[in-house]
C-alpha positions as CSV (number, residue, x, y, z in Angstrom):
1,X,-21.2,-22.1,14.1
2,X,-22.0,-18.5,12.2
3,X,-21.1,-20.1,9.0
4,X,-22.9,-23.7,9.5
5,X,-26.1,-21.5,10.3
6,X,-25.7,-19.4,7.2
7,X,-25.3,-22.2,4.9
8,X,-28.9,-24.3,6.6
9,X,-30.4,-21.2,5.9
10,X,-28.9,-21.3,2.5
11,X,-29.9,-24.3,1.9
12,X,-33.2,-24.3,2.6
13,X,-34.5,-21.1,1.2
14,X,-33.2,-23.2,-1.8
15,X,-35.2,-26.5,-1.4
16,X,-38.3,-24.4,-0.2
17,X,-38.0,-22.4,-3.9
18,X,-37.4,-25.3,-5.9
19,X,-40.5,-26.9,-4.5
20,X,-42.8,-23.6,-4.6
21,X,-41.3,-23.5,-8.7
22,X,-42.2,-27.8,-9.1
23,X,-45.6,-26.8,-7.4
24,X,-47.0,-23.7,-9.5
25,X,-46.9,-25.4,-13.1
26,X,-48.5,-28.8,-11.3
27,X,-51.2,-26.7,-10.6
28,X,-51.4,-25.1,-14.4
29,X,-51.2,-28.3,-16.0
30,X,-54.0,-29.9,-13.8
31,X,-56.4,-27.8,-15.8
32,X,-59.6,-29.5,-17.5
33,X,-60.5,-27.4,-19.8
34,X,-56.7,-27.7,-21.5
35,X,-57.5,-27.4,-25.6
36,X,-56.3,-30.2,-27.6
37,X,-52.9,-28.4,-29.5
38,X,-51.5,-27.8,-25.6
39,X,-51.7,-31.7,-24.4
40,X,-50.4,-32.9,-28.0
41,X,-47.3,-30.3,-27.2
42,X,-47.0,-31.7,-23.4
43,X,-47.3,-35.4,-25.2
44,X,-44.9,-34.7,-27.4
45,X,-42.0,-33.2,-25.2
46,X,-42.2,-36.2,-23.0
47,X,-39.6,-38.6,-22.5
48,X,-40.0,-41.3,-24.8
49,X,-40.4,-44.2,-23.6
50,X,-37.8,-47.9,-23.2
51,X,-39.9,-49.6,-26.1
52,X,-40.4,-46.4,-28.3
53,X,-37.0,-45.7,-28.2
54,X,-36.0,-49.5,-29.4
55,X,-38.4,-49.2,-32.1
56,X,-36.5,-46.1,-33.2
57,X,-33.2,-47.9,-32.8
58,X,-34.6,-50.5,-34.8
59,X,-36.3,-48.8,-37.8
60,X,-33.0,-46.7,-38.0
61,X,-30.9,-49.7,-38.5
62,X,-33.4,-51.6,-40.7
63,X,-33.0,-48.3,-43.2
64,X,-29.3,-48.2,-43.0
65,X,-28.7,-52.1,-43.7
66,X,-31.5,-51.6,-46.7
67,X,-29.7,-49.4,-47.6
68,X,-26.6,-50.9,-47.4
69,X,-28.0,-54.0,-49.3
70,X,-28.8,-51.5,-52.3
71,X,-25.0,-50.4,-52.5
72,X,-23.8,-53.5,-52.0
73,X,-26.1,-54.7,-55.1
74,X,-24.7,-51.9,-57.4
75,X,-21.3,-52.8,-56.8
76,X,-20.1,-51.4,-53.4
77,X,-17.8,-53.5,-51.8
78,X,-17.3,-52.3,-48.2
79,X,-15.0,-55.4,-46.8
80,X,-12.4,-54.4,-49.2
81,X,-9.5,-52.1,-49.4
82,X,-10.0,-49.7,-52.1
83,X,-7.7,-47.2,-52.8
84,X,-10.2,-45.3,-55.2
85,X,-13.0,-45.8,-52.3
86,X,-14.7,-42.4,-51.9
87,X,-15.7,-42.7,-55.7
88,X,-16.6,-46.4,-56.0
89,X,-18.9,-45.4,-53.2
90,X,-20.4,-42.3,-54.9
91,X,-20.7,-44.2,-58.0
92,X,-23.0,-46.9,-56.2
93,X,-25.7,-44.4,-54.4
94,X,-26.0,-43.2,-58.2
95,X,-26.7,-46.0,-59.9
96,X,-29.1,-46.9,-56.4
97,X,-30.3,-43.8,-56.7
98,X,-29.8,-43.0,-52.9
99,X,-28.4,-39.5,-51.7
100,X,-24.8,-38.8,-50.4
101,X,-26.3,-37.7,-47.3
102,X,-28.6,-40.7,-46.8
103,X,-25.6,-43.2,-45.7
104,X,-24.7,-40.9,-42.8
């Protein structure tokens, strides 16, 4: 009974300071006269949101196939098995012009 007391009490001296900590910066960010830089920050560390995220995915993947197609135009060949692969490779984002870093 002692123990099953202890841990109510416990337990909601913790649910009573996670609600006084959710509560305070509601308050602080309800503020009207907020200057422009601080709601661009607040904006910006949001969650993104379902369609904002696809666009990402989908510009992403755009840029890696276009750049994909430019290898495979100056002769990259990634269907085959190459045993000199890691140059042929190197040799194409030269002649494309595209970084080593860029295809990762």
């Amino acid at each position: 009974m002692k123990r099953f007391r202890l841990k109510a009490i416990a337990l909601g001296f913790t649910v009573t300071t996670l609600v006084a900590g959710s509560i305070v910066p509601a308050f602080a960010q309800g503020d009207s006269g907020a200057s422009d830089a601080a709601k661009a920050m607040a904006a910006s560390s949001a969650k993104p949101t379902k369609a904002e995220r696809k666009a990402a995915r989908k510009q992403a993947r755009d840029k890696k196939n276009a750049e994909l197609k430019k290898l495979e135009a100056n002769g990259y060949q990634p269907g085959r098995a190459d045993p000199n692969y890691p140059q042929n490779l190197q040799d194409a984002q030269k002649k494309a012009g595209i970084g080593q870093g860029a295809s990762q």
